[in-house]
N, CA and C atoms as an extended XYZ file, in Angstrom:
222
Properties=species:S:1:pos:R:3:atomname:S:1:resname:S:1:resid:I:1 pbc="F F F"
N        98.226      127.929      116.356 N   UNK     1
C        98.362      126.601      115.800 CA  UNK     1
C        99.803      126.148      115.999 C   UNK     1
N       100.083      124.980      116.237 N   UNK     2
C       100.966      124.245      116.709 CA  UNK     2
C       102.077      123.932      115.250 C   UNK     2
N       103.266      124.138      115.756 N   UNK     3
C       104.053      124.483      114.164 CA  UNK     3
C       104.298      122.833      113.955 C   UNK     3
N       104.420      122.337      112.458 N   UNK     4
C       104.684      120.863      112.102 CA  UNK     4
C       105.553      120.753      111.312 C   UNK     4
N       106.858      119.759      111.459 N   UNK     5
C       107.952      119.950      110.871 CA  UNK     5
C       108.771      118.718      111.321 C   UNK     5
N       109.786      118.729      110.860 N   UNK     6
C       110.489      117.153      111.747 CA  UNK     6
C       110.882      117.471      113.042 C   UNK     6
N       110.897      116.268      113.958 N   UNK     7
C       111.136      116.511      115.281 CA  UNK     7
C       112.859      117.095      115.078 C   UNK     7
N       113.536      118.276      116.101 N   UNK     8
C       114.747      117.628      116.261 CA  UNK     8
C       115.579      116.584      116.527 C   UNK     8
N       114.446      115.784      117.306 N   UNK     9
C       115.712      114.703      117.483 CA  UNK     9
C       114.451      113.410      116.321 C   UNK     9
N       114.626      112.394      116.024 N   UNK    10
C       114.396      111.629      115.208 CA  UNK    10
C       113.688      110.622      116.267 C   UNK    10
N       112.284      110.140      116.363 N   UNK    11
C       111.636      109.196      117.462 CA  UNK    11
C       111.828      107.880      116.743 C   UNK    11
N       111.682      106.933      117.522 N   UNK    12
C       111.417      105.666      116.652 CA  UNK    12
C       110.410      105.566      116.174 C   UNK    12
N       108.974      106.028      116.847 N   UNK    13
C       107.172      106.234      115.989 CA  UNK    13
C       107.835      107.269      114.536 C   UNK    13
N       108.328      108.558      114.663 N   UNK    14
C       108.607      109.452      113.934 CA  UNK    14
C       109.223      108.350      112.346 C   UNK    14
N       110.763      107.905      113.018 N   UNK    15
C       111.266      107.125      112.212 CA  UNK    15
C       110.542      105.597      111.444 C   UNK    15
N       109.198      105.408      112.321 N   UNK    16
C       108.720      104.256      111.567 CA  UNK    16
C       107.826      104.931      110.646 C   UNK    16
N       107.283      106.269      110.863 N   UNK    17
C       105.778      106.422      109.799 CA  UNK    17
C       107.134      106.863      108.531 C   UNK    17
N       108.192      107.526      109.109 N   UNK    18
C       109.313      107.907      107.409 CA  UNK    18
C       109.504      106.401      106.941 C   UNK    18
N       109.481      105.711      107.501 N   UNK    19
C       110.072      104.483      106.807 CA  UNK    19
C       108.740      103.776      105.924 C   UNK    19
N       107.538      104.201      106.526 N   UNK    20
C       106.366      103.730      105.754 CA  UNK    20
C       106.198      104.682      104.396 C   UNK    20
N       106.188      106.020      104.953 N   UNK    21
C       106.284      106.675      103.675 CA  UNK    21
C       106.720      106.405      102.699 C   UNK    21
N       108.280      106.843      103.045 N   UNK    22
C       109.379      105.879      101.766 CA  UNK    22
C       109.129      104.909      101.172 C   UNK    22
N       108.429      103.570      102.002 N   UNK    23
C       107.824      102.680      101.009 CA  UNK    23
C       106.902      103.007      100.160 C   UNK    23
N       105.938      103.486      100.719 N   UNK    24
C       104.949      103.629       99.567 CA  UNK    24
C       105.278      104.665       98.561 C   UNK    24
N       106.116      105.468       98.896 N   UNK    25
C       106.781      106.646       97.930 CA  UNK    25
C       107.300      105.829       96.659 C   UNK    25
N       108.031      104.872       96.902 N   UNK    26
C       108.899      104.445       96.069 CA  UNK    26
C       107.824      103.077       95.100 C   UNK    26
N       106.507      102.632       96.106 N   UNK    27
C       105.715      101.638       95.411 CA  UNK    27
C       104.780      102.464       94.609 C   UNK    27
N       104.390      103.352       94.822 N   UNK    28
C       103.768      104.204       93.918 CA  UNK    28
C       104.193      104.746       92.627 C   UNK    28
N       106.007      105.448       92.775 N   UNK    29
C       106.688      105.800       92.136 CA  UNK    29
C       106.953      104.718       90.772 C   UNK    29
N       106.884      102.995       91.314 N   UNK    30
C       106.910      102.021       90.759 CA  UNK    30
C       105.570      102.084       89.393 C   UNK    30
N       104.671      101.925       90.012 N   UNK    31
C       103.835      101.914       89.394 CA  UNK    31
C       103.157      102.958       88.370 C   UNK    31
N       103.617      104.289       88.963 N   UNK    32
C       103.663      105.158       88.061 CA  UNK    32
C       103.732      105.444       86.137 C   UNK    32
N       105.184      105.247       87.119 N   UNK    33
C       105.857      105.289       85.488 CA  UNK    33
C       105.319      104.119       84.850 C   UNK    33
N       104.866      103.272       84.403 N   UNK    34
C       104.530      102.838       83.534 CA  UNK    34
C       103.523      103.301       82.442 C   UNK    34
N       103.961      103.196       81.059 N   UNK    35
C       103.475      103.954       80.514 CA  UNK    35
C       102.017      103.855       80.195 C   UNK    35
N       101.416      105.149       79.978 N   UNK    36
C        99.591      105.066       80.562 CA  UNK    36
C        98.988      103.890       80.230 C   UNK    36
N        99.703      103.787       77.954 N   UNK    37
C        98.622      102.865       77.734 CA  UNK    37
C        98.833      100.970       78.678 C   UNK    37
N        99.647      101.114       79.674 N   UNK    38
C        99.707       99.755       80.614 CA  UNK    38
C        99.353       99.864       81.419 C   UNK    38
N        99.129      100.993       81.994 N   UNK    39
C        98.569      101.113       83.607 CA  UNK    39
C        97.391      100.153       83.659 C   UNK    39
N        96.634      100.225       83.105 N   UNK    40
C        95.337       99.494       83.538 CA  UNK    40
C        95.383       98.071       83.262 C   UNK    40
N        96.429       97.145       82.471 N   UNK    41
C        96.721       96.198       82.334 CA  UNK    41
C        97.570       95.898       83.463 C   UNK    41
N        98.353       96.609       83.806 N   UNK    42
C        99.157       96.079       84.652 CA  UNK    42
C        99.161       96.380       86.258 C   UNK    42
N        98.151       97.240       86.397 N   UNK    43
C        97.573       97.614       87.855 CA  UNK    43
C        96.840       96.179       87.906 C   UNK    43
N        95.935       95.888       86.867 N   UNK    44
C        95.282       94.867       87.446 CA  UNK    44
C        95.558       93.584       88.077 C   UNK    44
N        96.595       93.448       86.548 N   UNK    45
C        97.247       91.945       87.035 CA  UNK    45
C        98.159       92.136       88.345 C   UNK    45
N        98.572       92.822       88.957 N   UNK    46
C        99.569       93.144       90.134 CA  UNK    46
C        98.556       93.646       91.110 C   UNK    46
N        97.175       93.717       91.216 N   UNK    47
C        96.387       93.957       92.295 CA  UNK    47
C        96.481       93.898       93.666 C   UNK    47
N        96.849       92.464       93.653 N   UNK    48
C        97.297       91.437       94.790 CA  UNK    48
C        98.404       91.852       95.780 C   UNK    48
N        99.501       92.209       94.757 N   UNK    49
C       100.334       92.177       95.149 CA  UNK    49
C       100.740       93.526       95.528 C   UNK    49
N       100.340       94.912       94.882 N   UNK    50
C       100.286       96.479       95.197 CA  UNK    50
C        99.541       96.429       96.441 C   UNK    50
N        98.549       95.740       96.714 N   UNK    51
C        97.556       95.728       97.776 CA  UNK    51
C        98.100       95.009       99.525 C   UNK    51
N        98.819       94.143       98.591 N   UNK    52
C        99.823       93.213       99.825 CA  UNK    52
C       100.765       93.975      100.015 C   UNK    52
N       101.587       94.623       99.209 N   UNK    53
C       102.767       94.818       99.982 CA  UNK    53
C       102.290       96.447      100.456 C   UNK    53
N       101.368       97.125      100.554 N   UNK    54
C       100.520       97.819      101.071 CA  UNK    54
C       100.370       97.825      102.717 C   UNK    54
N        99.540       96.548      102.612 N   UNK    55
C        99.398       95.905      104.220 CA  UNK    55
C       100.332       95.582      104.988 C   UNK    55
N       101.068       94.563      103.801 N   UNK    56
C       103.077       94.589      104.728 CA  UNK    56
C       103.573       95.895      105.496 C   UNK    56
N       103.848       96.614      104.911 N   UNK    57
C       104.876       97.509      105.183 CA  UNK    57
C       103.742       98.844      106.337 C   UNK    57
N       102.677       98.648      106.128 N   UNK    58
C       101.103       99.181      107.261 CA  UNK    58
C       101.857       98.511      108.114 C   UNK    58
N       101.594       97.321      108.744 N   UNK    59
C       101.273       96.248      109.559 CA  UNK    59
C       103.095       96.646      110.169 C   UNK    59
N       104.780       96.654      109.354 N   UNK    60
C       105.489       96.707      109.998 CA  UNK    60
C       105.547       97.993      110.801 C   UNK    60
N       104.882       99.355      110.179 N   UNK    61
C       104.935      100.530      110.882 CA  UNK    61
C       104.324      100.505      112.076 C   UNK    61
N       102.942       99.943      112.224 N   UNK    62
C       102.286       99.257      113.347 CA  UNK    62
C       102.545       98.544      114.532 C   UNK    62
N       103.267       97.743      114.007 N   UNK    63
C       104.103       96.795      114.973 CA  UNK    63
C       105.315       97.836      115.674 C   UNK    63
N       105.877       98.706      114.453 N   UNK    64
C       107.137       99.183      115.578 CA  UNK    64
C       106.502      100.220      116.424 C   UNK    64
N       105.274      101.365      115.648 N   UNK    65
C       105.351      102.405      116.484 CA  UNK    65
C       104.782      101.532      117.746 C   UNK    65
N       103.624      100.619      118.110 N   UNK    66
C       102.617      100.326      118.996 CA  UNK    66
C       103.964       99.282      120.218 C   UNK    66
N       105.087       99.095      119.483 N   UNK    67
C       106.408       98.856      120.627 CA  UNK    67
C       106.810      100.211      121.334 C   UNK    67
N       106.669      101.418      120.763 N   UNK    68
C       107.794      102.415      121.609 CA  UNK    68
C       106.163      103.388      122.474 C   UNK    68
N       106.509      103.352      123.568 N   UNK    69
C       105.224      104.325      124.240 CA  UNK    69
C       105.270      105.725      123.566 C   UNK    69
N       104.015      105.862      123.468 N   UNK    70
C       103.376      107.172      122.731 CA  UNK    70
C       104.436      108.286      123.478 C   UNK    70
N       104.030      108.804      124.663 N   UNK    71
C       105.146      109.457      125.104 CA  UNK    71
C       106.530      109.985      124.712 C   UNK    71
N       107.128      109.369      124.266 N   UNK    72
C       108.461      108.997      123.608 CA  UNK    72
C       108.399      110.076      122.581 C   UNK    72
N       107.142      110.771      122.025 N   UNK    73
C       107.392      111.723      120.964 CA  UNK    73
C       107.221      112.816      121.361 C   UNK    73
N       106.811      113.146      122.890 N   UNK    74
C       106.519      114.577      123.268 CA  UNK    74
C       107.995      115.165      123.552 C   UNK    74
């Protein structure tokens, strides 16, 4: 089996899925902490917008990796 770990050198595909991560790391992290008895009040009313900026930050990882040729990570 093929070992998985960070590239040595840093790709731009590599560097766009960390940069997606991080977002959602930190939008999750957001939403988290709030304390339990709000979660469900306040997941709801922010639906829209957990869900949008979801697709945002999808859609920018998308756009950069589908710019750099696949190649580029071997």
């Amino acid at each position: 089996m093929a070992e998985r770990g960070t590239p040595k050198h840093s790709t731009s595909r590599y560097m766009a899925i960390a940069a997606l991560f991080t977002a959602l790391e930190e939008l999750i992290s957001d939403y988290q902490s709030s304390p339990e008895g709000e979660r469900v009040q306040r997941w709801s009313e922010d639906a829209e917008r957990i869900t949008g900026e979801v697709a945002r930050h999808l859609a920018i990882a998308r756009a950069r990796i589908s710019s750099v040729p696949h190649h580029e990570a071997e």
